[in-house]
Steps between C-alpha positions, in 0.01 A plus 500: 500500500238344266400153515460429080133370403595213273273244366307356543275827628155300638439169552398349146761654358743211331755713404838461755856643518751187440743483818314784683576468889245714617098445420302659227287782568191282557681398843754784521407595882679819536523831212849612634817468737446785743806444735786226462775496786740193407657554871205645649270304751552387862724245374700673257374255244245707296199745517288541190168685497286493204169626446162459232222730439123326535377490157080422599495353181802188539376195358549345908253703595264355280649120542451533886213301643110542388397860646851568651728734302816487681908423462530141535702443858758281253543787267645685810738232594556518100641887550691441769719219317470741183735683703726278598522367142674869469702445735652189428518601135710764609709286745544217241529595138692241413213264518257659275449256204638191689276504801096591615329597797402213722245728695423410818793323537366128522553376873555799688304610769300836488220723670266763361259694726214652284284739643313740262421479063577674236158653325434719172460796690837480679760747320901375556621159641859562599695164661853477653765227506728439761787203411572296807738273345677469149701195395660387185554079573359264391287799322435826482201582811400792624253525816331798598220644753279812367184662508238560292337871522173647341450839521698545831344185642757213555248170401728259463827389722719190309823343705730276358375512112791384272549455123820247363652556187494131304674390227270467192 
């Protein structure tokens, strides 16, 4: 499914969408949902799959260092928590309106191996979630280990990422 391009669209744009849970399209990560298995993954906890086309023209691209068009490394991290943010959603409904995303959960430990970029030229970044553990008390948290994939080439590995649902 589609991920919906709300506001606000670029990165000067003021405009927001009140109680929105999931960023604007100025730092909305991934276009759509390509594969979402509640039960699926090594754990049974989860598999979700999503997937964004390269647009040369993102305003990243642009932002990036002097003479160095690429995907910011934390905009990566940023699409792999975009999932999870569907996930949870999903596994939590209840709290939408009462709650936000603490992302990364604050005090837990995590790893991220990074070995390749994301550059105008490349044509489809595709990145996979696996959840690893899923608990409701105190709060909602999901953890999860993924990948992050550009055009068939896995560039980024991240272990133990988690998001916690707050109360507002």
């Amino acid at each position: 499914f589609e991920l919906p391009r709300l506001a606000p669209l670029d990165p000067e744009d003021s405009n927001t969408v009140a109680g929105e849970m999931m960023p604007g399209g100025a730092l909305l990560m991934m276009d759509r949902v390509d594969a979402y298995l509640p039960e699926g993954g090594p754990k049974g906890l989860g598999f979700i799959r999503g997937s964004k086309t390269v647009n040369p023209d993102e305003w990243f691209f642009k932002a990036h260092f002097y003479q160095d068009p690429v995907w910011p490394g934390s905009l990566g991290l940023e699409a792999f928590l975009q999932l999870l943010k569907v996930v949870a959603l999903d596994r939590w409904p209840q709290y939408r309106g009462s709650h936000r995303f603490e992302p990364i959960a604050v005090g837990d430990p995590h790893t991220w191996v990074y070995r390749g970029q994301v550059i105008p030229p490349n044509k489809k970044v595709v990145v996979e979630a696996y959840i690893s553990h899923s608990s409701e008390h105190p709060h909602p948290l999901l953890k999860a280990d993924g990948f992050l994939v550009v055009d068939g080439l896995t560039i980024y590995e991240m272990k133990d990422f988690s998001i916690r649902l707050v109360p507002t």
